[in-house]
Every structure is written in structure tokens, then in C-alpha cells.
Kinemage of the C-alpha trace (Angstrom):
@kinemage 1
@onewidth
@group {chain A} dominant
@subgroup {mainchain}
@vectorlist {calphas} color= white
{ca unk a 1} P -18.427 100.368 -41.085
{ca unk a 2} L -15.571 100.485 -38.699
{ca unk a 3} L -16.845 103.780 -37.493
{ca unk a 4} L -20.263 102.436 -36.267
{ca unk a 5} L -18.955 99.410 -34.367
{ca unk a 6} L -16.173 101.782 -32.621
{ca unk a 7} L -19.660 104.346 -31.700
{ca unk a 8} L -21.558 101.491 -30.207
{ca unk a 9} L -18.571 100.521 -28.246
{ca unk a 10} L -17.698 103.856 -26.880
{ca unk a 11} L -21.497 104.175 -26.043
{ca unk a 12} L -21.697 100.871 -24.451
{ca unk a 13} L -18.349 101.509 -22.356
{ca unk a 14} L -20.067 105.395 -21.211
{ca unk a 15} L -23.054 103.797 -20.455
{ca unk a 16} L -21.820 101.207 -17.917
{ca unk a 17} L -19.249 103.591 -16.832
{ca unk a 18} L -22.488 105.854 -16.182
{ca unk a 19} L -24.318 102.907 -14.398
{ca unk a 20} L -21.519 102.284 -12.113
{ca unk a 21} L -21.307 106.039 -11.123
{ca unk a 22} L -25.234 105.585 -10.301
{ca unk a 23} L -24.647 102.441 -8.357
{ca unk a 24} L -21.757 104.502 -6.605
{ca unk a 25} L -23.269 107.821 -5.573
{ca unk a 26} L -26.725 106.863 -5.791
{ca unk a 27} L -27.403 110.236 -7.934
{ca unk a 28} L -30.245 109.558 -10.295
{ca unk a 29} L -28.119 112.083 -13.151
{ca unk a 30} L -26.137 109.285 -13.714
{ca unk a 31} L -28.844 106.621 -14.535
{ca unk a 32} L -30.807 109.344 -16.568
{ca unk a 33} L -27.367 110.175 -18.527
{ca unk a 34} L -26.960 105.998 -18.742
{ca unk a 35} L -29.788 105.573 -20.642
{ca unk a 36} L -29.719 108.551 -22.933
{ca unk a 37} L -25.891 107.056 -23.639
{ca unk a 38} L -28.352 103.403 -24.301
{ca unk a 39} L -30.972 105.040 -26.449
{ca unk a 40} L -28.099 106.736 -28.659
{ca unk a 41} L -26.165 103.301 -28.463
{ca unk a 42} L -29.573 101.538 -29.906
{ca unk a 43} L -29.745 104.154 -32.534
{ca unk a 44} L -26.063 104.030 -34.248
{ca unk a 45} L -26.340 99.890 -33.484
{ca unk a 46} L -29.495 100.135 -36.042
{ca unk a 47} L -27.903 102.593 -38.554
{ca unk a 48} L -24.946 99.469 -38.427
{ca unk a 49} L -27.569 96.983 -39.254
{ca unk a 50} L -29.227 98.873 -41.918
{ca unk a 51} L -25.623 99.775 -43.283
{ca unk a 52} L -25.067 96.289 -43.852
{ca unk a 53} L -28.315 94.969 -44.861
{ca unk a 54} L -27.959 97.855 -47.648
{ca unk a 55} L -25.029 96.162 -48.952
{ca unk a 56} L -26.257 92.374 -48.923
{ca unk a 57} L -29.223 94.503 -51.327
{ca unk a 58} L -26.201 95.812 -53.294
């Protein structure tokens, strides 16, 4: 459990880290590397949800 909300943290902080290197430099890399970071962040926040919603079954 603790492992999954410390994943979607670290992605969050990379992502906006990655956002404010785009709003920097202006490279697209950066905003393309942002939201890969966001679509891995939605992923492990789901496998949280479904990790807990498996143990309110249980």
C-alpha cells in the first residue's frame, strides 16, 4: 500500500518537474516525457484503488 502512494508521488513530482522544464526551454521532449510520466501516474493511482477496493471485498 505504502509503495503505490510513494509511486504516484514520485510520478506526480517527475511530471511537473517535466512540465516546468517544457515551460522553460520550450522543447516539446519534455511535455511528451510529462505525460508518459501522467499516463504511468494514472495507471499505478488505479492499481491503488483496486488494491484497496480488493480489501473492503476481503
Amino acid at each position: 500500500m505504502l509503495i503505490f502512494r510513494a509511486a504516484v508521488m514520485l510520478l506526480l513530482v517527475a511530471a511537473a518537474v517535466c512540465f516546468a522544464f517544457y515551460a522553460g526551454t520550450g522543447q516539446v521532449r519534455y511535455k511528451r516525457y510529462a505525460f508518459l510520466i501522467l499516463k504511468w501516474m494514472l495507471i499505478a493511482a488505479l492499481m491503488f484503488f483496486a488494491v484497496l477496493f480488493l480489501e473492503r471485498i476481503v
